[in-house]
N, C-alpha and C positions, 0 to 999 in steps of 0.2 A: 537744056529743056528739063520742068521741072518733070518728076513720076507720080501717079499715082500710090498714096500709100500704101495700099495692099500691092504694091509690083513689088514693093522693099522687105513687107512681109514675107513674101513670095520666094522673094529669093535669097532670104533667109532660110525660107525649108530648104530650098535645093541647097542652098550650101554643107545643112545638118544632115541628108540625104547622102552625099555623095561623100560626106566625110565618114557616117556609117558605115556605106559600100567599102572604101577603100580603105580605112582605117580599122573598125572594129568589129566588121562582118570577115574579114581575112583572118582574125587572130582567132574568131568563135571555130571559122571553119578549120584551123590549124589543129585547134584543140579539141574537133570532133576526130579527124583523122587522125591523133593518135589513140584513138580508142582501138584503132581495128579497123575489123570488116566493115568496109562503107556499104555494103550490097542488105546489111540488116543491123546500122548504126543509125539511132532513129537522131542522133542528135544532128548527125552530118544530112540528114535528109530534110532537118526543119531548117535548117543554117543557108541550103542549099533553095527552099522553098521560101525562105525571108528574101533571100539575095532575087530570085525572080521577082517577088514582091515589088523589092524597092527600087529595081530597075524600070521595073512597069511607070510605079507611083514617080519615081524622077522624069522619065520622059512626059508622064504626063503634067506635070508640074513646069518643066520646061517649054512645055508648049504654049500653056497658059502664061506663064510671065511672057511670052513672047508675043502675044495676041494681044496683054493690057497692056503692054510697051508700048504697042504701037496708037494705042487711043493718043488723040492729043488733045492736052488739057486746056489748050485755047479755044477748042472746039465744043469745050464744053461752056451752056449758057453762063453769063455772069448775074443776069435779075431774074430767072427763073429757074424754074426744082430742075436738076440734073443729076448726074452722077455724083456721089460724093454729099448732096446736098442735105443739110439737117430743117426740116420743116415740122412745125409745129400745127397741128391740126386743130380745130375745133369741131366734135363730131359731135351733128346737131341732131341726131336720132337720139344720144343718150346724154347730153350737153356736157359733157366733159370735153378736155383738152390733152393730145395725145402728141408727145413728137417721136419722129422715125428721122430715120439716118437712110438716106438710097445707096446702096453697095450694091457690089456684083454678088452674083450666086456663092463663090468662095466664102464670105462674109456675113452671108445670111445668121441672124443669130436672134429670135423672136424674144428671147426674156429681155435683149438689151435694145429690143425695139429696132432691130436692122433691118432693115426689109428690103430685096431685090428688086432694081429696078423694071423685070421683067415680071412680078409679082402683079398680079390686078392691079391692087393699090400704088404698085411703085408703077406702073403703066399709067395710071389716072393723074399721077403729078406730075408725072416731066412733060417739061413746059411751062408750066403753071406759075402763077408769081402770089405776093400777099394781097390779100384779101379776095382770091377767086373760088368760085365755087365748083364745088366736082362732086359727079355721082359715081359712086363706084358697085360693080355687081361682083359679091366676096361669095366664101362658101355660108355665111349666116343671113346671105341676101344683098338687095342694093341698101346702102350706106352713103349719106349725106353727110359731106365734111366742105369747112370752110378754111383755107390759109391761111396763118394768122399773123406766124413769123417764116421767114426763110434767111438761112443763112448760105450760101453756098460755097461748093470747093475751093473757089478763089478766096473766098474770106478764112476759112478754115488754115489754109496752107500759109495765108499772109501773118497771121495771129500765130499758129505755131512758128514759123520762121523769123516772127518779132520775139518771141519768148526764145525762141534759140540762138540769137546775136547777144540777147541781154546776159545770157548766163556763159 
């Protein structure tokens, strides 16, 4: 079954995560402890206070790939805005044409136009197909936008797995 891209990114950190813990946060602490007194060695205390850090940030990382694991990406629509889906808007308050990409919260990323599907506006499209209309109430107000293109995660994953047979 295919994954979600962000589950790949995902578990990519954990892997850079757990290879810090075990690999380069043991030699940091090695070579705080030969300084001495660890009761007022400020290195072995930040070394010591990274290491809870990335414990936390790993478990928490491991959770979440394990929650987007479990979506299934056949559940996700194939002719309407869903997860993953890049939709191109026509927003008829100021006629310009705008497109977003709906990701999870991990991904949110406003200069590159990403926007969470639990966001007003990433609420306002899923489900939605080309040429439907939708109102959305944002923090600059309600906003009238028309769908213009939609591409979605099915075609996205079909397109990159065509360019990665080719090469």
């Amino acid at each position: 079954m295919a994954e979600l891209p962000v589950v790949k990114r995902l578990r990519k950190d954990v892997e850079n995560l757990k290879r810090e813990l075990t690999v380069e946060l043991p030699k940091e602490l090695e070579r705080a402890r030969a300084h001495g007194d660890l009761s007022e060695n400020a290195e072995w205390a930040m070394a010591k206070q990274r290491q809870e850090f990335l414990r936390a940030r790993l478990a928490n990382l491991e959770e979440r790939v394990a929650e987007l694991a479990r979506i299934n990406l056949d559940a996700i629509p194939r002719d309407t805005v869903g997860l993953g889906s890049r939709v191109e808007l026509e927003d008829l308050d100021e006629s310009v044409m705008v497109e977003y990409e709906i990701v999870v919260p991990e991904e949110v990323d406003g200069a590159a136009n990403r926007i969470s599907l639990s966001s007003p506006l990433g609420r306002g499209l899923i489900g939605k197909a080309e040429q439907d209309d939708i109102e959305v109430q944002t923090p600059r107000g309600k906003r009238s936008y028309v769908v213009r293109r939609l591409v979605t995660i099915h075609a996205i994953l079909a397109l990159e797995n065509d360019e990665n047979s080719r090469s």
